[in-house]
VMD Tcl script that draws the C-alpha trace (Angstrom):
set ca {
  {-70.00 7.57 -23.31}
  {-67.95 4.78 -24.90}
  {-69.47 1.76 -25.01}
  {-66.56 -0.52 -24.33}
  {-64.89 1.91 -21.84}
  {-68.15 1.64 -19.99}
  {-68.20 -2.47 -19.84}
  {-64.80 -2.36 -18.50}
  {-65.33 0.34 -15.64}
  {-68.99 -1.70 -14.80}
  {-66.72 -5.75 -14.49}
  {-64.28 -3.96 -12.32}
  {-67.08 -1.96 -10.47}
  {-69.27 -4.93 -9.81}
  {-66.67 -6.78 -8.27}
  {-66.03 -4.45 -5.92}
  {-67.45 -3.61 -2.60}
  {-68.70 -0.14 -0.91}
  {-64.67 1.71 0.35}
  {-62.99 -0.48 -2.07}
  {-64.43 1.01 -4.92}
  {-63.59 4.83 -3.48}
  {-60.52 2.72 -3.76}
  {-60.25 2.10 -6.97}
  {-61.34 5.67 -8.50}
  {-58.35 6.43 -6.70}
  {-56.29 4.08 -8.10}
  {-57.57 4.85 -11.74}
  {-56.42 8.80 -10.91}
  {-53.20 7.62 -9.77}
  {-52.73 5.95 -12.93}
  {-54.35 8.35 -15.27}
  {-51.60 10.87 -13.69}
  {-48.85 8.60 -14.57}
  {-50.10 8.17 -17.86}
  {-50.01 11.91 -18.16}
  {-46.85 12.42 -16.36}
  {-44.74 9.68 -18.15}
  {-44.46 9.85 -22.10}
  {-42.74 6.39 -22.12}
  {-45.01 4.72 -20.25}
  {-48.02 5.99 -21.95}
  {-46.21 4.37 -24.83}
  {-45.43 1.01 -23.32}
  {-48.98 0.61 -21.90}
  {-50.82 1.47 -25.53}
  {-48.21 0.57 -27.86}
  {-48.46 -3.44 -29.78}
  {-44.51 -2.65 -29.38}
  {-44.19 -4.09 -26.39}
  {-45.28 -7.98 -25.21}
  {-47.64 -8.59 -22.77}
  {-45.26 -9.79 -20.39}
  {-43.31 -6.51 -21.14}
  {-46.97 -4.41 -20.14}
  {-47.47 -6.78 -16.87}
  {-44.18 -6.39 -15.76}
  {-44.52 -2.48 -16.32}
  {-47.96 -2.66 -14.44}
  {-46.51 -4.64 -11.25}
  {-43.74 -2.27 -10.76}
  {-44.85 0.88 -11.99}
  {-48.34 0.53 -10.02}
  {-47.49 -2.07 -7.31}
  {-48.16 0.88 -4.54}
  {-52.35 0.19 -5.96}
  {-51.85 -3.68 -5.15}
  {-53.77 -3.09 -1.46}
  {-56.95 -2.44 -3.94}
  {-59.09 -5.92 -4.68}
  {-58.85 -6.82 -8.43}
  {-57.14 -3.87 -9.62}
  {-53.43 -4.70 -11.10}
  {-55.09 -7.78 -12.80}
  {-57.77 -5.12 -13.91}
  {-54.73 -3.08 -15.91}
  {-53.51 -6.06 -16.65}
  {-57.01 -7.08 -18.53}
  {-57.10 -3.63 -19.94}
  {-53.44 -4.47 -21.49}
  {-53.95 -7.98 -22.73}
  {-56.90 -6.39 -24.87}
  {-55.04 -3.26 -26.00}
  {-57.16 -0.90 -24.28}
  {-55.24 1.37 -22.05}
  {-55.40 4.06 -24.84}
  {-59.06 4.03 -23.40}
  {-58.05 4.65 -19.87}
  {-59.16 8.26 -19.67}
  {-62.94 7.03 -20.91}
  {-62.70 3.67 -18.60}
  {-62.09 5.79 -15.48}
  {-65.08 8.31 -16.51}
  {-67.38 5.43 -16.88}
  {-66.17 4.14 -13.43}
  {-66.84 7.64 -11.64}
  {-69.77 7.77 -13.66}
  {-70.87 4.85 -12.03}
  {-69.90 5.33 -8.57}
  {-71.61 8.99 -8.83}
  {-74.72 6.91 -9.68}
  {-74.51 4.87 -6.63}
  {-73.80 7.78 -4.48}
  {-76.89 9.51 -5.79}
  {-74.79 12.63 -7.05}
  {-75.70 14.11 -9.64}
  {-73.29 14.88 -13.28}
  {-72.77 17.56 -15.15}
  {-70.87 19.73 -17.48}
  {-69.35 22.88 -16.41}
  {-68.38 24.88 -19.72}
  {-66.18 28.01 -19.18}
  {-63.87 30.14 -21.20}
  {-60.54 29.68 -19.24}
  {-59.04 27.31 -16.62}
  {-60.61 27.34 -13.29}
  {-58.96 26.44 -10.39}
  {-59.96 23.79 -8.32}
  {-61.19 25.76 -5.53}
  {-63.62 27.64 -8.09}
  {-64.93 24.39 -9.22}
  {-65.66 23.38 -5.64}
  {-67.44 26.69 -4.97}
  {-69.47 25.78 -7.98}
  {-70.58 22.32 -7.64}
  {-71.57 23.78 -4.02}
  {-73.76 26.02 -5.34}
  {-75.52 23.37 -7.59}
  {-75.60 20.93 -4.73}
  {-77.43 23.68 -2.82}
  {-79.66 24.64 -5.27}
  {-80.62 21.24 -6.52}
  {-80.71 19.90 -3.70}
  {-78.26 17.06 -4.31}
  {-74.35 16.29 -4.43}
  {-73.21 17.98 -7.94}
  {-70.26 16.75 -9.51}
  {-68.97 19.03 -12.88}
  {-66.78 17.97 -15.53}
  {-64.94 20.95 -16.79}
  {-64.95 21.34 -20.40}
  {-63.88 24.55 -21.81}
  {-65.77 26.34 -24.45}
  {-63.81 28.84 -26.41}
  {-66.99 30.51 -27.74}
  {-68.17 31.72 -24.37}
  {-66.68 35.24 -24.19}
  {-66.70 35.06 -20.55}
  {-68.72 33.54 -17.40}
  {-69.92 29.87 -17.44}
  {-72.80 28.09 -18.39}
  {-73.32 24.28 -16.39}
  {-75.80 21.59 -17.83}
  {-76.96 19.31 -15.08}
  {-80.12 16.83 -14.48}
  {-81.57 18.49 -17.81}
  {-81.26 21.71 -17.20}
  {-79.00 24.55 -18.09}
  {-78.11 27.13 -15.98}
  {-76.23 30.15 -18.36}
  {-74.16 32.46 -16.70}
  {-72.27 33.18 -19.49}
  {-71.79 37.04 -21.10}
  {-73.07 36.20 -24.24}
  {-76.24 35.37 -22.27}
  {-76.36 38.13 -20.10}
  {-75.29 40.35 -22.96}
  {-78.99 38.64 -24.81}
  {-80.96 39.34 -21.70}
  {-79.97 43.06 -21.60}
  {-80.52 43.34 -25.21}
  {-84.13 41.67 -24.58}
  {-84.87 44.34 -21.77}
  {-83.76 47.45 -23.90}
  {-85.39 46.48 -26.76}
  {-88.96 45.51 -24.58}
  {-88.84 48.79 -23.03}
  {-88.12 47.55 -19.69}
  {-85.62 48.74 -16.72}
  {-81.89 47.26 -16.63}
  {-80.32 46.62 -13.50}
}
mol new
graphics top color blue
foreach p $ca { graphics top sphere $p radius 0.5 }
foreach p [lrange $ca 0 end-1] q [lrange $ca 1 end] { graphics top cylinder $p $q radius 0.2 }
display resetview
């Protein structure tokens, strides 16, 4: 995790008080999507181009709907004084990291070979929840070498549902002499 990303998401998080900071990871989606969504404002945001004044005009207008949540716009505003909103993506993971902390959910990485809808992902971190016996929460990272199935490392473990493992294990049992499924 980046260092400075993760100093920024803990001064806004400390700040911040039980709902407010359900809040805020809200806020920080809302303004990751714009980010996404709007080439010319990504620009704006991360480019020296533009003034500060320009960036915390841009901010109030652009994000005043996020003003009901304490110490946020002068948050992005922080985060543009110091030329860091090309770091937004990491700043928001560090905050969710954080929050997940103080929720007592557990992280983890969910590696598969194509897109998985949301639903799917759901199912999944249900799954781990249940057989962990905590909250799971999976970042989806997708891993071109797995030929098919997914493989999720959580709370130092790796569970491998992947092909290429299953493909090993079947291998394993042929070769020892022992039944297949």
């Amino acid at each position: 995790m980046n260092e400075l990303a993760n100093q920024y998401a803990t001064a806004l998080f400390d700040l911040l008080k039980g709902q407010e900071k359900e809040q805020a990871l809200q806020g920080f989606q809302n303004v990751l999507q714009a980010l996404r969504d709007s080439k010319e404002l990504r620009v704006a945001l991360c480019s020296p181009s533009f003034s500060l004044d320009e960036k915390e005009k841009a901010i109030q207008t652009i994000f005043a709907s996020l003003s009901n949540i304490p110490h946020f716009l002068p948050f992005l505003c922080i985060v543009a004084k110091n030329h860091r909103f090309d770091q937004m993506e990491e700043i928001t993971s560090s905050f969710q990291s954080l929050l997940n902390q103080e929720r007592g959910t557990l992280e983890g990485i969910l590696y598969t070979a194509f897109d998985l809808k949301e639903e799917e992902v759901a199912s999944i971190e249900k799954a781990m929840s249940e057989r962990l016996g905590r909250k799971a929460s999976l970042r989806v990272v997708l891993d071109h070498h797995l030929l098919g199935g997914i493989k999720v490392a959580i709370d130092g473990k790796v569970f491998d549902g992947s092909l290429r493992h299953r493909l090993k294990e079947l291998r394993a049992q042929l070769i020892s002499g022992g039944n297949a499924r």
